[in-house]
N, C-alpha and C positions, 0 to 999 in steps of 0.2 A: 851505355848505348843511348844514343840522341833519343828522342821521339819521334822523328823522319824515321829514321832505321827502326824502330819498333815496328810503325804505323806499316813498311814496308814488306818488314817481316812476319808482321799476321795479316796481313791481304788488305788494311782498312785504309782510308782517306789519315790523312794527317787531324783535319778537322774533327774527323769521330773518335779520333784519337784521346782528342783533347777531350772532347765532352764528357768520357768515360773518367779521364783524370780528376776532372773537377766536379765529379757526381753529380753530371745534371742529365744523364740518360734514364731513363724510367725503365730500360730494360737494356740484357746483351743477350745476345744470342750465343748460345752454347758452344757452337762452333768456334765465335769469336774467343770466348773463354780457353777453350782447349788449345787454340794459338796461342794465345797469350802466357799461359800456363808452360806449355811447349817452349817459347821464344826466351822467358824468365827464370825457366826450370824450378817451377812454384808450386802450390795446390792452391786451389779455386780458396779456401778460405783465409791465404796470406793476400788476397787481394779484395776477398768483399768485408763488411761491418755493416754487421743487423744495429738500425736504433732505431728502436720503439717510436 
């Protein structure tokens, strides 16, 4: 799946898309997570990494 078709697919701008990709969002909204999670058929920790 593209990154248009994602961004499409959980409600967001293609732009915030990307900022999530490249871990420069200081936060997501939960919502956004449970689309995402939804869209990829994933759980919330195959997408986040804690570093200290």
């Amino acid at each position: 799946m593209s990154s248009l078709e994602l961004a499409e697919k959980i409600g967001i701008t293609p732009s915030n898309l990307s900022i999530l990709k490249t871990g420069k969002a200081k936060a997501i909204r939960i919502s956004t997570m449970d689309a995402l999670c939804r869209a990829l058929d994933c759980q919330p920790a195959d997408l986040l990494e804690y570093t200290p």
